[in-house]
Each structure stands twice: as structure tokens, then as C-alpha cells.
C-alpha positions as CSV (number, residue, x, y, z in Angstrom):
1,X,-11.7,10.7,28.3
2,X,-8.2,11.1,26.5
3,X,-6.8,7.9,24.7
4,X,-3.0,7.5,25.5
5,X,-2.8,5.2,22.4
6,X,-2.4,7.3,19.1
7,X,-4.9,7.0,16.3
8,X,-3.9,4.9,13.0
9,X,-1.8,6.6,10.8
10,X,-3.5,6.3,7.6
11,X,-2.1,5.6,4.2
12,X,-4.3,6.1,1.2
13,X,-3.7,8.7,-0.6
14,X,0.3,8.1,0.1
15,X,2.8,7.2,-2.5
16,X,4.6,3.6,-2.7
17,X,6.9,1.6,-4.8
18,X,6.2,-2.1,-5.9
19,X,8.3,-4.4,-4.9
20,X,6.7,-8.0,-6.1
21,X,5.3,-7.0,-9.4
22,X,1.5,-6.7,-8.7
23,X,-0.3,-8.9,-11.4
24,X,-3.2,-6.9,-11.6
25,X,-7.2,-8.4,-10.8
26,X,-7.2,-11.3,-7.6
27,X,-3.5,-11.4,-7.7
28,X,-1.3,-9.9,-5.5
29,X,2.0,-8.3,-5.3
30,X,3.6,-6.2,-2.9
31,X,4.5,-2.5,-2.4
32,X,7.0,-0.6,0.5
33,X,5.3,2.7,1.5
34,X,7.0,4.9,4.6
35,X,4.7,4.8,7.6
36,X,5.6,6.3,11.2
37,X,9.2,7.0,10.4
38,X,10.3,3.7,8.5
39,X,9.1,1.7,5.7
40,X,6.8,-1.1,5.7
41,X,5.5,-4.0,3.5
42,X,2.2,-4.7,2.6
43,X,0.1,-7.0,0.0
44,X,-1.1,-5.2,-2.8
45,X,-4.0,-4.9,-5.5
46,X,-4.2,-3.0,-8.5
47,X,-7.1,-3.5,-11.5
48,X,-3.7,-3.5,-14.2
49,X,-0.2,-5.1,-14.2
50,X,2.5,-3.2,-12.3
51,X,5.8,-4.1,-12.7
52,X,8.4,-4.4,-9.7
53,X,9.8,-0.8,-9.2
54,X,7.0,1.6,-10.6
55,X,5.5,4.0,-8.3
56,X,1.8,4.3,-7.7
57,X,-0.5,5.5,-5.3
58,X,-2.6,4.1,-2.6
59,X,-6.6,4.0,-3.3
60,X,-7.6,2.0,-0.2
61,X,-6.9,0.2,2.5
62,X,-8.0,-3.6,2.3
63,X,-7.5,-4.0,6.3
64,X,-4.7,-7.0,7.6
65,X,-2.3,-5.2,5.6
66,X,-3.2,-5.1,2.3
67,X,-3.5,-2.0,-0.4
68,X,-5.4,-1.1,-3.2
69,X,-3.3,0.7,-5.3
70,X,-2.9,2.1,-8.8
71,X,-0.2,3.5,-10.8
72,X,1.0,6.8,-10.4
């Protein structure tokens, strides 16, 4: 049977700039990545520091929203 509802558009392995400096380990920040056409905001995670503005790369995705990420 054919699903009308499209899969999940996935987004490791996609680009993104932080935008609430991530302070690395159990501490989030935040990061806008482009997703189906626009640009969204999700929590993110990174094993170092990133401050607000660098670039970096999505590892994986946490679920509820929230990235792993690491710097580009």
C-alpha cells in the first residue's frame, strides 16, 4: 500500500550554523539548518565548544529535535 504522507527528510550529514554558542559535553546550544524549503531550529550537541556563528556539520540526530553536531 502507498503512504500519502512523505517520509522524513533527514538531516545528518547537512550543514548548519550555530546560533546559541553550543558549550560543548551535556550542554546545549542551538544551530539553524534548511529543512524542506525554510530554516529550522533545533538543540544542539557537540563534544567541543562552538561559538555562535561557526558552521559545522550534523553527526546525528538525537530525536525531539535535537542534533549532534561537530565543527566543520
Amino acid at each position: 500500500m502507498m503512504s500519502y504522507y512523505p517520509e522524513p527528510e533527514t538531516v545528518i550529514g547537512r550543514s548548519a550554523y550555530v546560533t546559541v554558542a553550543i558549550p560543548g559535553g551535556t550542554k546545549a546550544g542551538e544551530v539553524i539548518i534548511r529543512v524542506s524549503g525554510g530554516t529550522e531550529s533545533y538543540m544542539a550537541f557537540a563534544d567541543q565548544p562552538v561559538e555562535i556563528g561557526a558552521q559545522v556539520v550534523v553527526v546525528a540526530d538525537r530525536g525531539a529535535r535535537t542534533l549532534f553536531v561537530s565543527p566543520l
